[in-house]
N, C-alpha and C positions, 0 to 999 in steps of 0.2 A: 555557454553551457552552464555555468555557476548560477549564472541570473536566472535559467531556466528553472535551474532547483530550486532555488530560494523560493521561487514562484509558486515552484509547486506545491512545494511545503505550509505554503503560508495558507494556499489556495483551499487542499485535501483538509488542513483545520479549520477554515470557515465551514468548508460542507460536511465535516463532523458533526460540527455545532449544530448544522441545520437537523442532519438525523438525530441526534439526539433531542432535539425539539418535537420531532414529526413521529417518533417509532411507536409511543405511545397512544397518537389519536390516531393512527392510523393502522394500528393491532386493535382500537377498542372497536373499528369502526368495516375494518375490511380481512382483518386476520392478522395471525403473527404472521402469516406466508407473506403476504403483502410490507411489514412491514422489514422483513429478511431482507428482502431483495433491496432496501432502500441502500442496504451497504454497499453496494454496487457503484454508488455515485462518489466516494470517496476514493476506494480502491480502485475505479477505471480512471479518473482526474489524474492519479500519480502513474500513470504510463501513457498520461494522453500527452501527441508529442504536438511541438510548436507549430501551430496554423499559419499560415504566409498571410500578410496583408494583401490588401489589392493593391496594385500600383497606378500612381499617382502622375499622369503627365505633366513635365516640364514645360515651365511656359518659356517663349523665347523673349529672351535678356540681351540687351546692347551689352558689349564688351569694350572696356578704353583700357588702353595698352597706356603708360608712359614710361619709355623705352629709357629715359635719360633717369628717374627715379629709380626703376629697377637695377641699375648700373651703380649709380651710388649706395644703394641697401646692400647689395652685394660686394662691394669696397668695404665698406664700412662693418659686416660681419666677418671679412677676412679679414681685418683687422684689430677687431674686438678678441676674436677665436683663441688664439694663444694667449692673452691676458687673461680669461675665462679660463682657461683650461692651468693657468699657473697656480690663479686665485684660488680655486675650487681643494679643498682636503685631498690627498689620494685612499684616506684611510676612511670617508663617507660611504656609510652602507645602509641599505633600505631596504627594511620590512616588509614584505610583500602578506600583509594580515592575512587577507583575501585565502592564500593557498595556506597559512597557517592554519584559519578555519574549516577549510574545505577536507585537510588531513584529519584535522579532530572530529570532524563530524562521523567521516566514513569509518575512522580506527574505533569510536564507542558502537558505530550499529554493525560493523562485526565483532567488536567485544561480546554487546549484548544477542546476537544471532548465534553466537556458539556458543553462550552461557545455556540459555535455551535451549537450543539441540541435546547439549551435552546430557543437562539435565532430563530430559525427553529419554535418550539414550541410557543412562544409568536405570531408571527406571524399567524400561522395556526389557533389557538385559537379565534383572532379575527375576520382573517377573515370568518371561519364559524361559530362567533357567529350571525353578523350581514350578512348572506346568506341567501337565500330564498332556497324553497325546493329541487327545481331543477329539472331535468328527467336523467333517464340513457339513456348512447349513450355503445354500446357496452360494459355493466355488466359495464361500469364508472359514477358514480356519476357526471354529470354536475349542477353547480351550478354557480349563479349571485352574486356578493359581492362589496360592496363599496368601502373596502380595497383597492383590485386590481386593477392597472393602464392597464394592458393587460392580454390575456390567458395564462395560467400555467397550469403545471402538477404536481402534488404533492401527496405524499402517496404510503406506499408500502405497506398495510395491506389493511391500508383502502384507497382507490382510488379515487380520486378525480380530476376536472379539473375546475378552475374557473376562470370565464369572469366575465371581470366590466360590473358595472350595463347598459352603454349606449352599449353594443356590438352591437345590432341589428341596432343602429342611426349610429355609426361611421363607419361600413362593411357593404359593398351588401352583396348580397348573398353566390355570387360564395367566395367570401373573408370568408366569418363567414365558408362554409364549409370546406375551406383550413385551417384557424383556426384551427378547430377542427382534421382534421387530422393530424397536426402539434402534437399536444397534445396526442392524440393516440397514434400515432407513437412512442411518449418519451414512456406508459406506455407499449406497446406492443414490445418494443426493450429491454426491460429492461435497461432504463437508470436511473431509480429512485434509481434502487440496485446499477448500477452500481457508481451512485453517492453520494453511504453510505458508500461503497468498499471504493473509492476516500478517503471521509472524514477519514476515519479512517487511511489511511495511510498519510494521510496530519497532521495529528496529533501526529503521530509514526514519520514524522520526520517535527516539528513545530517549531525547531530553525532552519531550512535550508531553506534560500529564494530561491535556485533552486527549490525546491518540491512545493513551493506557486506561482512562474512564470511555473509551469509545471503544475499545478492545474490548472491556468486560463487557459493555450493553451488547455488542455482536454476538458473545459466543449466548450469552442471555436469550437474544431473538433467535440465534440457532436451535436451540435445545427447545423453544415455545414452538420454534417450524417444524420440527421433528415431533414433535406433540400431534400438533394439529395432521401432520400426514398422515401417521398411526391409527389416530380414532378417527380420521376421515376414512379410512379402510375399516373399520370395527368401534361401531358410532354406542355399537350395545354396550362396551366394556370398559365405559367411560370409571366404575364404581375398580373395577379389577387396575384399571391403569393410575386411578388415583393412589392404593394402596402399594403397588410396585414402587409408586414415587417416593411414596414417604417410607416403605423397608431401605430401599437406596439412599435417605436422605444421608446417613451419615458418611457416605463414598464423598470424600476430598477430591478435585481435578487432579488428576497425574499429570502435571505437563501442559504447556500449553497446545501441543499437535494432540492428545486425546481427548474422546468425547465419549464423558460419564453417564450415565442415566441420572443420577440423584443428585447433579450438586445442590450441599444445600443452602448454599446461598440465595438461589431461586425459585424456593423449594413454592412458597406462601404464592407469590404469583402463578408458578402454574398449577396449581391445586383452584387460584380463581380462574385462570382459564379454563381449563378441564369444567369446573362447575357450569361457568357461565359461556363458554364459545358454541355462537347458534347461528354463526355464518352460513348464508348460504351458498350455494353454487354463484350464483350471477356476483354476490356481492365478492366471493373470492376473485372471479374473472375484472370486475370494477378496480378493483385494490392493485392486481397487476399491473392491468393498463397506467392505473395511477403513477404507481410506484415507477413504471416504464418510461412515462411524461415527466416527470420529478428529475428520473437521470439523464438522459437527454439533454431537460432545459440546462439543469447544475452545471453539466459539461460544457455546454454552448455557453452559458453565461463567466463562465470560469476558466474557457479556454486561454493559452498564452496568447497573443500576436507576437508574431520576430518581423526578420526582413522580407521586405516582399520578394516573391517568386519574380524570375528570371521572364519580363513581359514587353510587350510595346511601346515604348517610350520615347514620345517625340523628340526629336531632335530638336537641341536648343540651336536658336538661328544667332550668330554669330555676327552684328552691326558692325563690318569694317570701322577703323579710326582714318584711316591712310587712304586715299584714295590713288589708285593710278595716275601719275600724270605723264605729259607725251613725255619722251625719252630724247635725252638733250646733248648735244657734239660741242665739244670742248673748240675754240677757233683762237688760233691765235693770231690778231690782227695789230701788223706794223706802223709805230708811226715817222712820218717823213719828217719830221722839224726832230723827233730826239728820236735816241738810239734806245729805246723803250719799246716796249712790247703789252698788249694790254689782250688779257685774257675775258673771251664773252665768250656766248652760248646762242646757239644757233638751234633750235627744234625741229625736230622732223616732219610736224604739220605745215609747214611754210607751203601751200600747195601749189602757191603763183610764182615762186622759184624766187620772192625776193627777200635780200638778204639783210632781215632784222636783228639788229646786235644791243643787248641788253647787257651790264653788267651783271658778275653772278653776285647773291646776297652773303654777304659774309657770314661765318662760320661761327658757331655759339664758342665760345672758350672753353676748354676742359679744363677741371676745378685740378689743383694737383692733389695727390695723395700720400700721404705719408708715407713714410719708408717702412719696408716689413724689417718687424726687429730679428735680428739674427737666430739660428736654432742651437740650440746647444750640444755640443758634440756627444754622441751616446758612448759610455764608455763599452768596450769589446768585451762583450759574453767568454769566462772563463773555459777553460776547456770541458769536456766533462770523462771524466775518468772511466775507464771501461770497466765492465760488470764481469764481475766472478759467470762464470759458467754455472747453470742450473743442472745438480744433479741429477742421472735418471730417474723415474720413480717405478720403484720396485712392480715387477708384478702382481696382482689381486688373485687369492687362490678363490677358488668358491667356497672352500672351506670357511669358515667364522672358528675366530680363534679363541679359547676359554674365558678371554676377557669377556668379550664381547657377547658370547651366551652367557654368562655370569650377570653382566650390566641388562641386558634383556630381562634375565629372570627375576630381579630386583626391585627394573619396572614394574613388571606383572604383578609383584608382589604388594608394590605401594600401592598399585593400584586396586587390589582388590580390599587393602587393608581403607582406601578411600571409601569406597563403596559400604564395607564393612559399618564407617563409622557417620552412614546417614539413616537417623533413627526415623522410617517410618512408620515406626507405631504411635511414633510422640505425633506427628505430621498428621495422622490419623484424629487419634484424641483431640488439637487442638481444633481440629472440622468441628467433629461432631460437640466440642463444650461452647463452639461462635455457635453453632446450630441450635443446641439447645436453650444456648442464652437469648438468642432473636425470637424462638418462639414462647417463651416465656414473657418476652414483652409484648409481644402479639396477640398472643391467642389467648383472650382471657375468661372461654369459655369450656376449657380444659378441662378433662375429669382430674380428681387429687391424686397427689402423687402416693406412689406403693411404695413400702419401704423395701430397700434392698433393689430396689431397678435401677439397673444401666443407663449409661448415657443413649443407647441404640432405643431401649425402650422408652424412654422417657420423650424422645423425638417424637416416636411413632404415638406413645401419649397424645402428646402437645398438638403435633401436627391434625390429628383425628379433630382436636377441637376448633381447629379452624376452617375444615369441612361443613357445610351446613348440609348433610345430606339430606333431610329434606326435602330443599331443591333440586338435588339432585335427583333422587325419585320424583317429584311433580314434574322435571323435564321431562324422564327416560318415561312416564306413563303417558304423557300427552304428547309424546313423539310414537309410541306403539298406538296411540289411538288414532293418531291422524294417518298412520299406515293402514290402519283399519278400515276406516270411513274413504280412503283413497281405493285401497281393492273393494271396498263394496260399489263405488261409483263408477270404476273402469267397464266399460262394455265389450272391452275387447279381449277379454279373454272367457274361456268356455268356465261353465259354471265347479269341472271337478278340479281349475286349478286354482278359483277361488275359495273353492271348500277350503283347500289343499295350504292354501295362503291364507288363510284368516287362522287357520287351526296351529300353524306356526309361529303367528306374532299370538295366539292367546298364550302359548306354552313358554317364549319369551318372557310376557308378561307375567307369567306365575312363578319361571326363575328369579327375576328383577325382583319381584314383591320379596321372596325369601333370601337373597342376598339382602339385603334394604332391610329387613328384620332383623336379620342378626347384628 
C-alpha cells in the first residue's frame, strides 16, 4: 500500500509536468476546452488502482533433498539460539522510518485540507451573512454582498452566485447578463466539484511545488473553458464580455473552492483569447479526441504493476532424489562352529524362492552434539495488588450547567473576534496594486494616466490598452459578412426568411460598428 502511494505521487508529477508542457499548444491550437480536460490525466492517475501483472508459468525444477545437512543446520541453530538471544541488547529498538513518514505525510494534507476549507468557510460565512435575499436565475440562488469585489460562483450543495452590491452601476446590461452566464456556466460544467477534486489532491501532495504551480495553470484553463463556452453561445458579445473582464479584474480569488469572473492574474491572457479564439467546431471535436488519447495513453503508460492475479500456474514437477527400493526382511542366521549369530537381509523379489544373504552396509556415524547449556530459572512474578473499586459515575442531566454555556459563549466569541480580525479590504487592495503593477509592465500602449483615479480605474485604463480592438472589429465584421454571403448562397430556404435573415445580421452589423466607435 505505501509503495503504491509513493508511486503514485511521483507518477501524478511527471504527468503534471507533461500538461503543463502541452496546455499551451494545445489551447493555441484546438481551444482552452481541449486544453481543460488535459487535467484529467493527472487527477484520474491518483485513483488509478494497481493492475495485476500477467502471470508467469513455472518451469519444472529437479529438487535434492540432503536429509543429513538439513539435520545438522538444524542442530546447530538450536544451539547458536540462546547464545544469540543472551548476546543481543534487551534495550535495542528500531525505527520503523517508513510509518514515521507515512504519519507526516497524511497529518500536513489534512493540516493543509482544513486550512483551506476553513478559510473557504470564513469567507462564505460572511459574505452571506451581510446578503440580501436575492432571486433564483436557473434553481441558483443569486445574491448581492458587500464582501464581494466581483461575481463568483460558489457551493456545491448549496448554490450560490454572488455580485457586489454596485453591479447594476458598474455593468450595462448586455455585461451584467454575460456576468451571469459566466457564473452559470462554472456551476452547470461542474467546476465547483471539479475544484474540491483539485483541493484534495493539492493536499495529498502539499510539499510538492509542481502540484501548487499545476493547481494555479488548472483553475487558469478553467476560467479560459468557461470563457470559450459563454461566447460560443453569444460569439456577438465578444466586445461586451471583454469589458465585464476588465470591470472584474480587480475581484481577488476568495478561496480556493470559488470561482471569480475577473481574477486578475489571468486577466491579459484571456483578453488574447477573447480577441484572438477562431476555433472551429470540427477543430473543438479534434482537441477532444486529442486531449481523450493523451489520457488514456498517460494512464496506461503510468499505470502501477503489483502481484499478479490469482491464475494457472504450472505445477513445478518435483525430480525424486530417493528412489524406491524392494523392501527388505531382517534374517538372523546361526553359525554351527561359534555361538554367533550374523545378521543379513533377505528381499522380497527373490521370485525363485532362493535364499540369497548379503551382509547389511553399515551405518554412517552420528556426529555428537553439544550439550544444551542449561536455562536460567525465571524468577516468580510478584503478586499484584487489588484495585480500589471505580466509583460510580454520576448521572448526565440534559441540562448544560452555567459553566459550560459560559465556556460556549466565549468560544463563539473568540471566534467571531477571529473573523473580526481578517482584513479583507487590505486582501483586496493588495489584488488589485499585483494587478495594476502587471499591466503597467504590459501594456505599453495605455492611454495616460488622470489624476486622482483609483486603483479600479487605472486597471480598466491599463487593461483597455492591451485590447487591440481593431481586430477585434475586423474579426466581428468579417464573421457578420461571411454570415451574409452564407444565407445568400443557401437554397434551401424561401426567399422571405432570407430577406428576414440578411436584415438581422445588417442591424448587428450597425450595432457592432457603434459599439466599436465609442
Amino acid at each position: 500500500m505505501i509503495g503504491w502511494a509513493i508511486e503514485t505521487l511521483i507518477a501524478s508529477t511527471m504527468l503534471m509536468l507533461v500538461v503543463l508542457a502541452l496546455r499551451g499548444p494545445v489551447a493555441r491550437r484546438f481551444g482552452a476546452q481541449a486544453a481543460y480536460l488535459l487535467w484529467l490525466l493527472p487527477a484520474l492517475r491518483m485513483i488509478l488502482p494497481r493492475i495485476p501483472e500477467a502471470a508467469v508459468p513455472v518451469q519444472a525444477m529437479p529438487v535434492h533433498i540432503d536429509i543429513a545437512k538439513l539435520i545438522a543446520a538444524a542442530a546447530l541453530r538450536a544451539h547458536q539460539a540462546p547464545a544469540a538471544a543472551a548476546a543481543s541488547p534487551a534495550s535495542a529498538v528500531s525505527v520503523d522510518w517508513l510509518s514515521i513518514g507515512l504519519i507526516l505525510w497524511l497529518g500536513g494534507a489534512l493540516s493543509y485540507l482544513a486550512w483551506q476549507l476553513g478559510r473557504h468557510y470564513r469567507f462564505m460565512t460572511i459574505a452571506l451573512e451581510h446578503a440580501d435575499r436575492g432571486f433564483l436565475r436557473g434553481g441558483i440562488k443569486v445574491r448581492l454582498s458587500p464582501v464581494v469585489s466581483g461575481p463568483l460562483a460558489a457551493g456545491i450543495f448549496h448554490r450560490h452566485i454572488l455580485l457586489p452590491e454596485d453591479f447594476a452601476q458598474r455593468y450595462t446590461g448586455s455585461e451584467q447578463q454575460l456576468a451571469l452566464a459566466h457564473e452559470l456556466a462554472h456551476h452547470r460544467r461542474g467546476d465547483l466539484v471539479a475544484n474540491g477534486a483539485a483541493l484534495v489532491m493539492l493536499a495529498l501532495h502539499w510539499f510538492n511545488p509542481i502540484a501548487h504551480r499545476a493547481y494555479r495553470a488548472f483553475r487558469a484553463d478553467q476560467e479560459l473553458a468557461c470563457d470559450a463556452t459563454v461566447l460560443g453561445a453569444s460569439p456577438e458579445s465578444r466586445s461586451d464580455y471583454g469589458r465585464a473582464l476588465i470591470k472584474s479584474a480587480a475581484a481577488g480569488m476568495p478561496g480556493t473552492a470559488a470561482c471569480a469572473l475577473g481574477p486578475a492574474t489571468e486577466l491579459k491572457r484571456r483578453i488574447t483569447m477573447i480577441a484572438h479564439s477562431t476555433s472551429s467546431r470540427a477543430r473543438r471535436l479534434a482537441g477532444a479526441a486529442l486531449a481523450t488519447i493523451l489520457v488514456g495513453a498517460g494512464l496506461g503508460l503510468t499505470a502501477s504493476g503489483g502481484i499478479a492475479a490469482p491464475s494457472r500456474i504450472a505445477p513445478a514437477s518435483v525430480k525424486p532424489l530417493f528412489h524406491a527400493q524392494p523392501q527388505a526382511k531382517l534374517v538372523m542366521v546361526a553359525d554351527s562352529d561359534q555361538s554367533t549369530t550374523t545378521t543379513v537381509t533377505r528381499t522380497s523379489d527373490d521370485a525363485d524362492g532362493e535364499n540369497a544373504v548379503a551382509p547389511a552396509p553399515p551405518a554412517e556415524p552420528i556426529m555428537p552434539q553439544p550439550p544444551v547449556p542449561p536455562v536460567a530459572a525465571v524468577p516468580p512474578v510478584p503478586p499484584v495488588s487489588p484495585m480500589s473499586p471505580v466509583p460510580p459515575v454520576p448521572p448526565m442531566n440534559d441540562v448544560m450547567s452555567k459553566a459550560q454555556i459560559d465556556a460556549m459563549k466565549q468560544a463563539g466569541e473568540a471566534a467571531r473576534q477571529a473573523l473580526a480580525n481578517v482584513d479583507f479590504a487590505k486582501i483586496s487592495r493588495e489584488a488589485m496594486m499585483q494587478a495594476r503593477t502587471e499591466l503597467e509592465r504590459d501594456c505599453k500602449h495605455a492611454k495616460p494616466a488622470v489624476p486622482g483615479e483609483n486603483d479600479a480605474q487605472a486597471i480598466q485604463r491599463l487593461a483597455m490598452g492591451c485590447v487591440d480592438m481593431a481586430a477585434i472589429s475586423r474579426e466581428v465584421e468579417a464573421s457578420l459578412k461571411q454570415a451574409m454571403d452564407e444565407v445568400r448562397a443557401d437554397q434551401h430556404i424561401s426567399e422571405a426568411d432570407r430577406t428576414k435573415a440578411l436584415a438581422e445580421i445588417a442591424r448587428a452589423r450597425s450595432e457592432m460598428s457603434k459599439k466599436f466607435a465609442q
